[in-house]
N, C-alpha and C positions, 0 to 999 in steps of 0.2 A: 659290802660295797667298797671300792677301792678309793686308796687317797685323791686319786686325779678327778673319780666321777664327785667327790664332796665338793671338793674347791671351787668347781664349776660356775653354778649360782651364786656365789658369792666373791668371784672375782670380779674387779672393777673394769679387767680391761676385754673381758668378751664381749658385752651389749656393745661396744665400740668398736671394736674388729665385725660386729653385724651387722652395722651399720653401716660401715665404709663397702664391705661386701653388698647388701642390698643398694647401697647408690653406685655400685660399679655397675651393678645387671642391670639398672636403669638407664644409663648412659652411654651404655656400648651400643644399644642401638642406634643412639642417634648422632654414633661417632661414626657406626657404618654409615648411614643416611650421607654425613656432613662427607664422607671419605667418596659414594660413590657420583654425589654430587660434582663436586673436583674434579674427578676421574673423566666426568662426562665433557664437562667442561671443558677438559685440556683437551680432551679428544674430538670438539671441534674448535679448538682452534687450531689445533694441529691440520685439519681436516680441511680447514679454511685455508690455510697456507698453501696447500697440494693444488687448491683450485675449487673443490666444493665441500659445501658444507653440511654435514645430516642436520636436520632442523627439527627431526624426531619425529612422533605421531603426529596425525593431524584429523580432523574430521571435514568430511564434506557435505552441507549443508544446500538446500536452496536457498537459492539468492532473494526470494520472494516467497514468506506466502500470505494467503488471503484468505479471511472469512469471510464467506459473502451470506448475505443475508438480503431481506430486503424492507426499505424505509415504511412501508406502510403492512398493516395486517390483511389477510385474506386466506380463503380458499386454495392451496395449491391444483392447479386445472392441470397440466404436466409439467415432467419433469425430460430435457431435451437430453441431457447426457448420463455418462454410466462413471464408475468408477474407472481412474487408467487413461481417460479416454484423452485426447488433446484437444485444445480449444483453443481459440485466438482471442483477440481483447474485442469487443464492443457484442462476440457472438451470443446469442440467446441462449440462458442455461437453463430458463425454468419460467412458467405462465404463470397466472394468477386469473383466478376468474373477473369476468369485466365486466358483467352485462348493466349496470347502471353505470360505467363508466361511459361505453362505448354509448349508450340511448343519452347520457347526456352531452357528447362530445357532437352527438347528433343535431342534438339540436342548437348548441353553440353555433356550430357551422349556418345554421340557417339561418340564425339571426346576422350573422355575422355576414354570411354572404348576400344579404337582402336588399337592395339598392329604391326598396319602393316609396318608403318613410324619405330617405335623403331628396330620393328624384320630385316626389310631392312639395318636401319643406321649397328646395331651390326652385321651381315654378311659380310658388304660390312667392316668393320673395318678388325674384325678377316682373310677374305680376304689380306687383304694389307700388314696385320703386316706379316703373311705366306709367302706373294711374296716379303716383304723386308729381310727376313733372308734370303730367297733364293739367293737375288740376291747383299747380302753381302757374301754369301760364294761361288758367283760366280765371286765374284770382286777380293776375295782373293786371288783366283786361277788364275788372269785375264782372265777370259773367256769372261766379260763385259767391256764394257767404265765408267770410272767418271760417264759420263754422266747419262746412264744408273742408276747407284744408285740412284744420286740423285734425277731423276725423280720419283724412288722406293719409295726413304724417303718424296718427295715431296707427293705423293700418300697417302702413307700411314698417313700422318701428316693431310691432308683434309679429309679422313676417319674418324681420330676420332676424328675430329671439329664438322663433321655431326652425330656422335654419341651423344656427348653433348650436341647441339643442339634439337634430335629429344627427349633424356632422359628431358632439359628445358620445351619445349615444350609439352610434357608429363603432368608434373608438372603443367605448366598451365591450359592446357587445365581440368585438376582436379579441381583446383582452382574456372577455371568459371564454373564448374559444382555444386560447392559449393556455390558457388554466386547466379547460376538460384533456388538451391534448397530453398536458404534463400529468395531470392524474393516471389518465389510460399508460401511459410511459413508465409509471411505477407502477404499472399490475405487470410490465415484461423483466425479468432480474437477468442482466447481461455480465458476461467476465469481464473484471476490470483489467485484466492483461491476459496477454499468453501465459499458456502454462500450460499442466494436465492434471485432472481433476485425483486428488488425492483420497478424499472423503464424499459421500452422498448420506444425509442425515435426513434429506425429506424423499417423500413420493406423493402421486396425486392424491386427491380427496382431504391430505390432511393440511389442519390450519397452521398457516406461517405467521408467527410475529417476531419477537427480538432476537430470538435463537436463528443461528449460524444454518444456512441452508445446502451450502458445498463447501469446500475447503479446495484453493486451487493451489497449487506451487511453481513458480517459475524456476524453471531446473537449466536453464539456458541463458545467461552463464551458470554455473554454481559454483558456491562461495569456500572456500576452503578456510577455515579455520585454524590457525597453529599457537602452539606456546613453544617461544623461542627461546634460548640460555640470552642471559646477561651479557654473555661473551660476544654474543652474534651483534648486538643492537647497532653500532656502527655502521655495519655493513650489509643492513636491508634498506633501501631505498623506496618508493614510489614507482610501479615498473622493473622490481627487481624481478627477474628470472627464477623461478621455483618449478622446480619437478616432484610431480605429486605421483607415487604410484599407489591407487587404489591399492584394500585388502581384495579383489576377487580375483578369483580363478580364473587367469586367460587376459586379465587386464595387461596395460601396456603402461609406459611412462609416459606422463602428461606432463604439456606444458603449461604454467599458471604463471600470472602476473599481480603484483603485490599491488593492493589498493590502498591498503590502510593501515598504521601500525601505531599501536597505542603509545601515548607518552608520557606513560605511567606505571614503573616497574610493579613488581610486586614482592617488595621487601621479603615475605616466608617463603617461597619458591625462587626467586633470585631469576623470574622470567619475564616474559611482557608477552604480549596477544599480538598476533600481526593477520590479517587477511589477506585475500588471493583469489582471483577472478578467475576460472576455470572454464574456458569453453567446450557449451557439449551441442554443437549446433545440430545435431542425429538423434539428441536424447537419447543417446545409446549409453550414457550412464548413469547409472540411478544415485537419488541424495541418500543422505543415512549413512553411507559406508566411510570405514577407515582408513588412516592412508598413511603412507610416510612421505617424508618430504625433504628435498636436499637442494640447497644454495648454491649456482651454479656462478661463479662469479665471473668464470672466463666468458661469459658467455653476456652480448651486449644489453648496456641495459637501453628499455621502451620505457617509454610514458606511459602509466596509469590506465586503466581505458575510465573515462569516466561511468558514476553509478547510474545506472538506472533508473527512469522517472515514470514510465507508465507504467 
């Protein structure tokens, strides 16, 4: 064995020279990371100067979506749409069987619309009140007893107890006809906006309770999502001008408008989240896909459009 291979392990200063090596190879990557980070950096602000700026990947999302289900359990009776399909807000997506809904909205109605109870109480009143004047100005004249009146005022005084009563009653009986109509209203499950139905998870015959019955998405506008450099944050605005070019085959450059933009860096990536209102009034493009996006600065800025509530 040669002198050099001896001294090896027992020299003090190799474990130290493989150390500084094993923290070199540890390091350099993340000297590239910090170096192409820079790199990108200055290449939009450079970028920015010229007029626009690349704002890099982005995704495009819908602006909405919904799990619909419905508030009460039942029978699914049909189901109105398909998957794909489009739909509007208030249209019928799907039944629910009804048959003691509707037999009892039936008979709410009847009571409800019954006028015979009121038209009796208010006869039998106007009746009373008639035969007590009478027999107060026969008392005047004593042609009657005490007694007499008061049986009069007693009459008349239960007359229009049953009056108020049957006018209560009335009211009621409205009430639970408002009650049947709202039940029968939750066996129909309606879209709560526009969109086009993404997901179908039921069909007929089977039971619906808490679980999710379609899944609708609002793709009109849709949302663009980006993460911006540090460098840009100045110079996005509310209504700021953004060009989104989808990843697909045949797409074209779009125009998008910045809704939202977080005002909260994020110290490890040295970026911040910003959003962007995409209109696709033809639904001719679909959510899910990839995109890029660049900061057109010459170009004027708009106002915000505001977000969306149905």
């Amino acid at each position: 064995m040669s002198p050099t291979m001896k001294c090896l392990p027992t020299s003090p200063v190799f474990p130290v020279r493989l150390r500084r090596l094993s923290r070199s190879r540890t390091l350099l990557p993340l000297l590239r990371r910090t170096l192409q980070i820079a790199l990108g950096l200055a290449g939009a602000t450079l970028a920015l100067g010229a007029g626009a700026a690349a704002l890099g990947g982005c995704l495009i999302e819908p602006e909405r979506i919904a799990e619909v289900g419905t508030p009460v359990a039942g029978v699914i009776e049909r189901v109105e749409v398909e998957r794909g399909e489009q739909v509007r807000r208030g249209q019928v997506l799907a039944v629910l069987r009804a048959d003691v809904e509707r037999a009892s909205l039936g008979v709410a109605k009847s009571r409800a619309e019954s006028h015979a109870e009121l038209e009796a109480a208010q006869a039998n009143a106007a009746f009373q009140r008639d035969r007590l004047l009478r027999a107060e100005d026969l008392f005047r004249q004593s042609f009657i007893s005490q007694q007499a009146l008061d049986q009069a005022r007693t009459e008349a005084r239960l007359a229009e107890q049953k009056l108020r009563q049957a006018r209560e009653q009335r009211t009621i009986s409205r009430q639970e006809r408002d009650v049947a109509e709202a039940q029968l209203a939750q066996r129909v499950i309606r879209s709560p906006m526009d969109g086009v139905v993404v997901e179908r998870h039921a069909s007929a015959g089977e039971r619906a309770d808490d679980r999710p019955l379609l899944r609708i998405a609002r793709i009109d506008p849709l949302r663009v999502q980006l993460v911006v450099p540090t460098a840009l944050y100045g110079q996005l605005r509310l209504g700021s001008p953004v060009a989104v070019q989808p990843e697909l085959p045949g797409a074209t450059r779009l125009a998008a408008r910045v809704t939202a933009i977080d005002k909260v860096i994020d110290p490890a990536s040295n970026t911040f989240r910003v959003q962007a209102a995409l209109p696709n009034p033809d639904l001719a493009l679909p959510a899910g896909l990839r995109c890029k996006a660049e900061l057109d600065s010459a170009a004027p800025q708009a106002q915000a459009p505001p977000p969306s509530r149905g």
